[in-house]
N, C-alpha and C positions, 0 to 999 in steps of 0.2 A: 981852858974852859971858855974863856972869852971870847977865841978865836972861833970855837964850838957854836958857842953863843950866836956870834956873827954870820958864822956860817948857817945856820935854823934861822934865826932871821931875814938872811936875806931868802935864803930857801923856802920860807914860810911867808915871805913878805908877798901881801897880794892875795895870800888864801882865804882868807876873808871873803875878799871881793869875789874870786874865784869862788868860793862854796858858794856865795850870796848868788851870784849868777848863774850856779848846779842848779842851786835851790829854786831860783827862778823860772830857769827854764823846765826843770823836772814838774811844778805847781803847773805852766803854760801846760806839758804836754798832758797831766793828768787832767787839766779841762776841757782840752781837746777832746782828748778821749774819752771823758763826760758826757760835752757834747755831740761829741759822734755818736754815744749808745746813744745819747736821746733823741739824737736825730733818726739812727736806725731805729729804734722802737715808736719814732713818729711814722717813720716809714714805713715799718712794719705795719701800724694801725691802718695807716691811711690804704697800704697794699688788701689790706685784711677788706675793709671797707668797699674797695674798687671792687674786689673780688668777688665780694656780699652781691654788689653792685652790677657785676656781667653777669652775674649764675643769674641773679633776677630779669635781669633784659633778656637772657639767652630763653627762661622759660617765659616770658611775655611774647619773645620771637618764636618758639615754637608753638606758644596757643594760638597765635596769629596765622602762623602757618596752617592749623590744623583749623582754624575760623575760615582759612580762604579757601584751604581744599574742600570744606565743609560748601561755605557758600557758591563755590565753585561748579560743585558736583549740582545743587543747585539750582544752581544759574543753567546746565549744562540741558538738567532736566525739564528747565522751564522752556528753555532756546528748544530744546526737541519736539514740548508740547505746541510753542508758538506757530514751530515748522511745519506742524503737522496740522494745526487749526488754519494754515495758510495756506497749505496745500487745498485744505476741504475747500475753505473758502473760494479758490480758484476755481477748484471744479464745481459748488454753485454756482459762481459768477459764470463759467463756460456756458455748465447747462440752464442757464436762465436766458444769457445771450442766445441758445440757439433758439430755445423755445420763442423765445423774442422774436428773434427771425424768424420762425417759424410761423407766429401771428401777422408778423407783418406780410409775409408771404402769403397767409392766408386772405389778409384783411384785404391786398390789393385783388388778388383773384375774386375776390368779393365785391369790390366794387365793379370790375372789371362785369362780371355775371348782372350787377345790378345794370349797368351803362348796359347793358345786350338787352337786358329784362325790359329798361327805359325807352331803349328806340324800340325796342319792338312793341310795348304798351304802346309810344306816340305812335308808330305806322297803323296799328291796329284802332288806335282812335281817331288816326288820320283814315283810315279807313270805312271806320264806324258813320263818320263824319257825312264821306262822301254817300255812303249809303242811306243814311239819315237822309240827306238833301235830296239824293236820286228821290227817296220815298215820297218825301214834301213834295218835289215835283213832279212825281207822278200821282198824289194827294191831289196835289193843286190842278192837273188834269185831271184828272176824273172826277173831280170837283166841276171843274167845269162843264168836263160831257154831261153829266151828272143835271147839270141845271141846265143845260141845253138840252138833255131829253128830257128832262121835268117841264121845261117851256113847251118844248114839242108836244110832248103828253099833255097837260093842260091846253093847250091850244086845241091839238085834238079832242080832247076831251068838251070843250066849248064846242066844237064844230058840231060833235057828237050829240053834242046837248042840243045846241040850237036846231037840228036839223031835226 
């Protein structure tokens, strides 16, 4: 029995420690694995969360999307009307330019006509002029004859008388 004895105790010697150490480490790994569900169920959340978090950007990116093609179309609209108020535009500004030209074209033929109209008023009052003066001096002749047969005639006229 003793021998028995001896033998479970040495057999047994240390199992103590050894359970203490099962025990130990069995507590470690069920806090591990504690910690890991809490960790996955943090994760879980926080995944849940991100998730919550893309679905909402993705439909923020898609109302954006659908604001740009909106403003876009737009934009598209507006750039066609601008293009086409700039096309008018050009063709006023054309036909203003030519009419432009087309005054100025006028305006010089116009003075052109006036300078002709001008010499030929000066020639004709150069003219007028010369004729004017011929007249005066042939006025101022016949002015003179004029009183030289008024002299004559009076003279005769005396002679007439006296005699």
């Amino acid at each position: 029995l003793k021998e028995r004895l001896v033998w479970y105790e040495t057999k047994y010697d240390g199992a103590e420690e050894k359970e203490k150490v099962l025990v130990d480490h069995t507590n470690s790994l069920a806090e591990r694995l504690r910690l890991t569900s809490l960790s996955e169920e943090h994760l879980a959340t926080k995944l849940a969360k991100l998730e919550a978090r893309l679905q909402n950007k993705e439909m923020e990116l898609d109302q954006a999307r659908m604001n740009a093609i909106e403003e876009k179309e737009a934009l598209g609209s507006r750039v066609t009307q601008l293009e086409q108020a700039l096309v008018n535009t050009e063709h006023k500004a054309e036909s203003l330019t030519e009419k432009l030209e087309k005054k100025v074209l006028e305006s010089n033929e116009m003075k052109v006509r006036f300078e002709k109209e001008r010499q030929l008023f000066e020639r004709q009052i150069d003219a007028s002029k010369e004729c004017l003066m011929e007249l005066i001096a042939s006025s101022k002749e016949d002015k003179r004859m004029f009183e030289q047969d008024s002299k004559e005639l009076r003279r005769q006229l005396l002679d007439i008388q006296s005699e």
